[in-house]
MMTF fields as JSON, N, C-alpha, C and O atoms, coordinates in Angstrom:
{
  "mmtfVersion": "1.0.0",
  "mmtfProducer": "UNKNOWN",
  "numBonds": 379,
  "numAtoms": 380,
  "numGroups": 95,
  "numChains": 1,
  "numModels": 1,
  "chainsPerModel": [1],
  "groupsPerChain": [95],
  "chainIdList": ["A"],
  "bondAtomList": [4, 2, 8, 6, 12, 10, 16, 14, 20, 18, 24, 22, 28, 26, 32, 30, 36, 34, 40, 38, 44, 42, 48, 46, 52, 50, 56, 54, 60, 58, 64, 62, 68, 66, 72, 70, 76, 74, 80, 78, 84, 82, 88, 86, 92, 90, 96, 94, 100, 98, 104, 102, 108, 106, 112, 110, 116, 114, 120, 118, 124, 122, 128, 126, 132, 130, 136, 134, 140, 138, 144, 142, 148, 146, 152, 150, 156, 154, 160, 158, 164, 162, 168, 166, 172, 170, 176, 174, 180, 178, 184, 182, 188, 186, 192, 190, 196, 194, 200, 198, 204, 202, 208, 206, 212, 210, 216, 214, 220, 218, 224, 222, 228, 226, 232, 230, 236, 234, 240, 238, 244, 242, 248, 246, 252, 250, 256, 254, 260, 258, 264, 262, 268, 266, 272, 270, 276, 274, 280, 278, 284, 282, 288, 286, 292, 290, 296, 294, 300, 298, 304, 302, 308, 306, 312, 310, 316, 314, 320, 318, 324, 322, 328, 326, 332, 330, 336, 334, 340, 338, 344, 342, 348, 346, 352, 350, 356, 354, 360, 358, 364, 362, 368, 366, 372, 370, 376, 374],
  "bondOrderList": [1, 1, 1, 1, 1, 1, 1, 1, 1, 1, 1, 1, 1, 1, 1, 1, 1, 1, 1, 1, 1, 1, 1, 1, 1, 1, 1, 1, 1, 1, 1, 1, 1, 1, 1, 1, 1, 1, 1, 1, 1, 1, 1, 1, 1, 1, 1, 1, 1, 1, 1, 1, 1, 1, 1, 1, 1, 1, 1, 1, 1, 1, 1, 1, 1, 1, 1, 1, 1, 1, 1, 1, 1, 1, 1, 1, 1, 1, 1, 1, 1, 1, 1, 1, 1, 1, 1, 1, 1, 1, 1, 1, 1, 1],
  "groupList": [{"groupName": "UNK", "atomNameList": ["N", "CA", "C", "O"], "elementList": ["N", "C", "C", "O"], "formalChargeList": [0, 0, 0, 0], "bondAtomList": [1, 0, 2, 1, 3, 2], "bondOrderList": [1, 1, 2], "singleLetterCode": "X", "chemCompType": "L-PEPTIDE LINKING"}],
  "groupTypeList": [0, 0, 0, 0, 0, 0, 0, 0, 0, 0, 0, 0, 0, 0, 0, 0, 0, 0, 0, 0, 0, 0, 0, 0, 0, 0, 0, 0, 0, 0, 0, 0, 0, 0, 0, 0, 0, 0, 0, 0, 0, 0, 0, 0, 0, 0, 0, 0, 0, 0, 0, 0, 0, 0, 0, 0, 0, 0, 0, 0, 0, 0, 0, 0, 0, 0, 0, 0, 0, 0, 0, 0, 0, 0, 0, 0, 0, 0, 0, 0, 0, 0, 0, 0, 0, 0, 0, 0, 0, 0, 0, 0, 0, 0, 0],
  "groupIdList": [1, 2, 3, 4, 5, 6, 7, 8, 9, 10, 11, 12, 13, 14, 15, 16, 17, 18, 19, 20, 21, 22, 23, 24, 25, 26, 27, 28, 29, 30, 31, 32, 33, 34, 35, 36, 37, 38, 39, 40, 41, 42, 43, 44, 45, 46, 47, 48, 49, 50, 51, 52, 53, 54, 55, 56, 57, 58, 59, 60, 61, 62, 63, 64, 65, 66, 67, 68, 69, 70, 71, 72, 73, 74, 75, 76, 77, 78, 79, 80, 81, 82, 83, 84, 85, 86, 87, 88, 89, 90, 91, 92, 93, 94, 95],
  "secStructList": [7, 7, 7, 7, 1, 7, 7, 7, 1, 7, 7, 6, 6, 1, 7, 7, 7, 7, 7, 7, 7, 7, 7, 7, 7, 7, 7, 7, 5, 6, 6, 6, 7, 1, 1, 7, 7, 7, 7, 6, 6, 1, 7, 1, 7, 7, 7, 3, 3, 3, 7, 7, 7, 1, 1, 7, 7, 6, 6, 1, 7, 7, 4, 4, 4, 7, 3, 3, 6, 6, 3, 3, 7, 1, 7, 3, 3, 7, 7, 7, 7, 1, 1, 1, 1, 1, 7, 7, 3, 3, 3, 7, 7, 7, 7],
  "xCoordList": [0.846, 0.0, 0.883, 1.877, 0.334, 1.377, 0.212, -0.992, 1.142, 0.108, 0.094, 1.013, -1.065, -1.34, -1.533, -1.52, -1.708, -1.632, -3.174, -3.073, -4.006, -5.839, -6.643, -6.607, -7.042, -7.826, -9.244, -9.139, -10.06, -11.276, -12.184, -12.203, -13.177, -14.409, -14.355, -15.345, -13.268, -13.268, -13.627, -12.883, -15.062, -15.505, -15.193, -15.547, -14.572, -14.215, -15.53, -16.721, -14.557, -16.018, -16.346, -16.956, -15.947, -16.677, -15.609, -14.472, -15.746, -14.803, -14.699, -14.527, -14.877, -14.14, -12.847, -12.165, -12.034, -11.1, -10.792, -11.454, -9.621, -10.048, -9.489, -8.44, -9.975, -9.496, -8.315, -7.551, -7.894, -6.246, -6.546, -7.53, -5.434, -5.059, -4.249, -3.828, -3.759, -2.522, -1.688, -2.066, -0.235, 0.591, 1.481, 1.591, 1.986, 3.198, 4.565, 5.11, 4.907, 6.561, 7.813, 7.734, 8.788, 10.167, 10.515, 10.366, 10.802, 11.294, 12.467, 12.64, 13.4, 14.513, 14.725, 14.906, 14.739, 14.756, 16.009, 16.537, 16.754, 18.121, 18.876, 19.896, 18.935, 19.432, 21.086, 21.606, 21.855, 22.939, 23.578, 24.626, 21.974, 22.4, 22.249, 21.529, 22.81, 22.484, 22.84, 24.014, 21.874, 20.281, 19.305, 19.177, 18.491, 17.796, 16.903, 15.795, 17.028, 16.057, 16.138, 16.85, 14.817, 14.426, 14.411, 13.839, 15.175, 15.048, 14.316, 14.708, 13.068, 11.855, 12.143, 11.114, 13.042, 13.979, 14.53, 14.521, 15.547, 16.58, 16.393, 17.13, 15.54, 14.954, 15.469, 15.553, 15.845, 16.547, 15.958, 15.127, 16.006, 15.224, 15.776, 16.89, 14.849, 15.264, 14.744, 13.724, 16.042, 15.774, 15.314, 15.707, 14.225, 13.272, 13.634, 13.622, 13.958, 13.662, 12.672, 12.048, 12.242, 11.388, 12.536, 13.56, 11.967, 13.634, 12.242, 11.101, 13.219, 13.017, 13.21, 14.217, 12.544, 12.796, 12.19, 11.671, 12.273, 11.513, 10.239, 9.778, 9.793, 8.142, 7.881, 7.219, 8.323, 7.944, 9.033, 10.009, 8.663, 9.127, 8.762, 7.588, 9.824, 9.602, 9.546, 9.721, 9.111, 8.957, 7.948, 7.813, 6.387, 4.984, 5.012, 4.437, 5.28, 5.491, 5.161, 5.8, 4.017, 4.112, 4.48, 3.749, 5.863, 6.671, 5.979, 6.063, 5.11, 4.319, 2.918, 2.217, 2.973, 1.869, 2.312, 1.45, 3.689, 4.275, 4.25, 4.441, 4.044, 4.303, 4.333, 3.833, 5.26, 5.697, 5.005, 4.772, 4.908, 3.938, 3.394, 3.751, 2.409, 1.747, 2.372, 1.843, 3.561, 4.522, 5.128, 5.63, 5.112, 4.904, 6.917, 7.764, 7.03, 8.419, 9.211, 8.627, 10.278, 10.947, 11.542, 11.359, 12.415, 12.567, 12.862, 12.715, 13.327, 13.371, 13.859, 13.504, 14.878, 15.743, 15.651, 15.284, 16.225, 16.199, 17.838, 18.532, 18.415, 19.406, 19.369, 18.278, 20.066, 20.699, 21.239, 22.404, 20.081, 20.296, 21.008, 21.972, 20.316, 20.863, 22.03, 22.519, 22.357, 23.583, 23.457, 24.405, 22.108, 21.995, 21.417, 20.446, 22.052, 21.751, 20.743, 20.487, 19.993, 18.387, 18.075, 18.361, 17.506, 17.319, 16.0, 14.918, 16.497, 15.303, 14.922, 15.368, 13.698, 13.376, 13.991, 13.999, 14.651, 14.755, 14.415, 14.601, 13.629, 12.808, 13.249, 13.616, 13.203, 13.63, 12.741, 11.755, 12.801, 11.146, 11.685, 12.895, 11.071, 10.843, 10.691, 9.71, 11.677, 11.363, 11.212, 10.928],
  "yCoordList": [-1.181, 0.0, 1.233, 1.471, 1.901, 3.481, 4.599, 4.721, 5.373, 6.182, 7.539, 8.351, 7.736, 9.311, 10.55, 11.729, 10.11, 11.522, 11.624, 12.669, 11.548, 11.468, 10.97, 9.748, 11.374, 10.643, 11.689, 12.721, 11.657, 12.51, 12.132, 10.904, 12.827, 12.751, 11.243, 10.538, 10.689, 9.496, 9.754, 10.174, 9.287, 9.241, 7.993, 6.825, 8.412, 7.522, 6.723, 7.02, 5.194, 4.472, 3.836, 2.778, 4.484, 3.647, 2.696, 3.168, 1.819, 0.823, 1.119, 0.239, 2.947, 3.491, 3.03, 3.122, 2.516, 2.475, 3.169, 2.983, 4.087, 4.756, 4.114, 3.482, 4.185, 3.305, 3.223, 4.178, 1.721, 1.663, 1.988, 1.662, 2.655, 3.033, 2.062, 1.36, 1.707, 1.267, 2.293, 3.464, 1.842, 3.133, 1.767, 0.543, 2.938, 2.055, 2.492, 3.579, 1.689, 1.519, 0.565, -0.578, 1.352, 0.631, -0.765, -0.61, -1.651, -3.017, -3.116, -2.125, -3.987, -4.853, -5.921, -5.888, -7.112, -8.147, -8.77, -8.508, -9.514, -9.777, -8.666, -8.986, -6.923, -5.985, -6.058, -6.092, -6.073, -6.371, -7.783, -8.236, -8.15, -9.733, -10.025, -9.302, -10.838, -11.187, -12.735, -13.047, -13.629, -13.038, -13.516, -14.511, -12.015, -12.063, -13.059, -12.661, -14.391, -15.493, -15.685, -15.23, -16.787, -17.037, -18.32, -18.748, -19.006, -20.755, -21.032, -20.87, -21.523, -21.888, -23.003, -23.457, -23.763, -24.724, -24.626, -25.311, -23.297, -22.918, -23.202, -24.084, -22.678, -22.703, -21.648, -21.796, -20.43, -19.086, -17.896, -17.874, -17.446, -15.818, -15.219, -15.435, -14.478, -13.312, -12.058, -11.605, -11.659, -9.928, -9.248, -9.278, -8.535, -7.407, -6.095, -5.843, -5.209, -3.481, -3.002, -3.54, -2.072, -0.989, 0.087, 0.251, 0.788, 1.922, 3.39, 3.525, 4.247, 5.763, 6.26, 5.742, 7.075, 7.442, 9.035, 9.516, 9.756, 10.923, 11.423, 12.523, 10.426, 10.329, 9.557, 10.145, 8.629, 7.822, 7.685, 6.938, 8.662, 8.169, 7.054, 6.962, 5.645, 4.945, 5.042, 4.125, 7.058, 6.582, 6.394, 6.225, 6.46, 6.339, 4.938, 4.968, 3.968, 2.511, 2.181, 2.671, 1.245, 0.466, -0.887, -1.862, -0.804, -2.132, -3.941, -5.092, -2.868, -4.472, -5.176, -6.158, -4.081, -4.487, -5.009, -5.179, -5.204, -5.665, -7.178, -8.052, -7.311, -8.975, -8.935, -8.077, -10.427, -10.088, -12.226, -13.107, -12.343, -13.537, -14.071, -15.14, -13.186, -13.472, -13.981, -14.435, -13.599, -13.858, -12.643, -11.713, -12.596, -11.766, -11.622, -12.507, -10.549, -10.444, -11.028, -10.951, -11.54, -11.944, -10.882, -10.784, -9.927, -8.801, -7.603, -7.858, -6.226, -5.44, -4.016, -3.471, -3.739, -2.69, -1.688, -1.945, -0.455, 1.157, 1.287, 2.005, 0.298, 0.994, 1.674, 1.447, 2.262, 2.525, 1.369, 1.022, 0.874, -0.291, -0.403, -1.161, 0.881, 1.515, 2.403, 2.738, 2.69, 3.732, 5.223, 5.819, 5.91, 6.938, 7.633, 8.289, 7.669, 8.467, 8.764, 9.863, 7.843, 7.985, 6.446, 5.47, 6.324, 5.206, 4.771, 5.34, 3.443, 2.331, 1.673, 1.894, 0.277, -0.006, -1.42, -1.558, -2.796, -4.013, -4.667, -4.638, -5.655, -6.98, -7.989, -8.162, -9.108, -10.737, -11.028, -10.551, -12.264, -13.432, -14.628, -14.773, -15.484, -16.777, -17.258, -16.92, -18.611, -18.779, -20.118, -20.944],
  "zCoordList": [0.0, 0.0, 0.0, 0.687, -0.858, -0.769, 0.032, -0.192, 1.093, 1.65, 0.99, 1.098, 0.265, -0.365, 0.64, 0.283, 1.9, 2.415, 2.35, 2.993, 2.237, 1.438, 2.793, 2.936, 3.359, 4.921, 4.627, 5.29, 4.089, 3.823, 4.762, 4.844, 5.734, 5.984, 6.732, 6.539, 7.578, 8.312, 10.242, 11.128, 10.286, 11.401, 12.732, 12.572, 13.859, 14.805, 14.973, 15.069, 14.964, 15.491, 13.757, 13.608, 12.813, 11.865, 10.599, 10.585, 9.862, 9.601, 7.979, 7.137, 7.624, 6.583, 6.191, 7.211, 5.122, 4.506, 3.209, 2.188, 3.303, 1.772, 0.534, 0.658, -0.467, -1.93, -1.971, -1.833, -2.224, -2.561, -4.392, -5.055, -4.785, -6.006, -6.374, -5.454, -7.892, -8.23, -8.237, -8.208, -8.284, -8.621, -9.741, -9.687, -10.735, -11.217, -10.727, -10.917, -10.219, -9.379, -10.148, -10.599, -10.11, -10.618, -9.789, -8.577, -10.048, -8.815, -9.511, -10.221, -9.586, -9.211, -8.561, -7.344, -9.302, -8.853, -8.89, -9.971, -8.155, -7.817, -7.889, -8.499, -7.429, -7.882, -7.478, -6.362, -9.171, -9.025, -9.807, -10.268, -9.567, -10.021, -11.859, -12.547, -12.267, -13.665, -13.991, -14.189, -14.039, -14.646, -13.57, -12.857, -13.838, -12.913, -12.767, -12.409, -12.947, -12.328, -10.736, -9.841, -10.84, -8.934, -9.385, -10.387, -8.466, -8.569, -7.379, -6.223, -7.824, -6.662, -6.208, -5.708, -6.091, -5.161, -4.43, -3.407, -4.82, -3.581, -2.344, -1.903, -1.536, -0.503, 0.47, 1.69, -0.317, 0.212, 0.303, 1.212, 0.039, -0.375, -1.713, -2.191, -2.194, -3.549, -3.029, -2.51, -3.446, -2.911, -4.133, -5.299, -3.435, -4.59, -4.195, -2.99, -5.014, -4.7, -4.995, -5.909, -4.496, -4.845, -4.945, -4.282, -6.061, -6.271, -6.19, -6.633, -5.346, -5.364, -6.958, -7.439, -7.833, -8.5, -8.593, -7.586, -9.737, -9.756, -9.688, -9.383, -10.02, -9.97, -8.25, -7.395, -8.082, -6.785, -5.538, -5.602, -4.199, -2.917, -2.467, -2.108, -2.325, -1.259, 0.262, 1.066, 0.649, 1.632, 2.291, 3.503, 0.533, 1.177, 0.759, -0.329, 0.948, 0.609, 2.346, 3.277, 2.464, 3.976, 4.168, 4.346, 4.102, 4.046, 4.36, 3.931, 5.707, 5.762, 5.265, 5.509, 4.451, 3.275, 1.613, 0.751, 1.38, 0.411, 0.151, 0.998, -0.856, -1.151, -2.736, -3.463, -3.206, -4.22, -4.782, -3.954, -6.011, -6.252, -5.006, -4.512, -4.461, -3.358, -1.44, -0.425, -1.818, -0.871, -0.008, -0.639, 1.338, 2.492, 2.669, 2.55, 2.896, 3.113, 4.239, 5.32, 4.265, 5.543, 6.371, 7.584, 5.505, 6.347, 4.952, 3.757, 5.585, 4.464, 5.311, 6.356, 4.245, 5.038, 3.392, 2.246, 4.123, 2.96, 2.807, 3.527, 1.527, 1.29, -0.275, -0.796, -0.94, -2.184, -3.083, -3.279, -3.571, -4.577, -5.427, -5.534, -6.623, -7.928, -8.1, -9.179, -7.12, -7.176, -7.537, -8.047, -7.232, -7.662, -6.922, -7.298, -5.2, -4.045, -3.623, -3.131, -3.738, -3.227, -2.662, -3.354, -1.438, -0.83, -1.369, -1.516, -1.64, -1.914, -1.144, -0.018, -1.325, -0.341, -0.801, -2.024, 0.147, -0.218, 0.513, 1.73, -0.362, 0.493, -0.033, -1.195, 1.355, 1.089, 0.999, 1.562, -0.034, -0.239, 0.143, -0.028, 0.607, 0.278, -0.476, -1.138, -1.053, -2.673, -2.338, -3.205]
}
């Protein structure tokens, strides 16, 4: 879920949620790695990015609402993936 900042007309007491939007977001999958395949055997993790770019802050991204082929993150830290001084977000999967 990305948070827009958008909380309209929400009364205490009632079980309002406001519309999730899509957004389109940059990822990276094995970032660094080539080629980027996932061997669903391993039995390791694959690291995904979400990359900061000009259009999109990862820092309205709510980490624990991420999942990637339906799969919940193991953990996930904000470093600089891409090399271009803006912190991203990286998550481990379960593969």
């Amino acid at each position: 879920q990305v948070d827009t900042g958008t909380f309209i007309n929400y009364q205490f007491g009632t079980d309002y949620r406001p519309p999730l939007t899509a957004v389109k977001i940059d990822i990276d999958v094995k970032p660094g790695g080539n080629p980027e395949s996932i061997n669903l055997a391993s039995k390791g993790v694959v690291p995904v990015a979400i990359l900061t770019t000009d259009s999109f802050d990862v820092d309205k991204v709510k980490p624990a609402t991420v999942s990637f082929a339906g799969a919940t993150s193991v953990r996930w830290t904000k470093e600089d993936v891409d090399g271009d001084g803006d912190l991203d977000l990286l998550f481990h999967f379960n593969t």
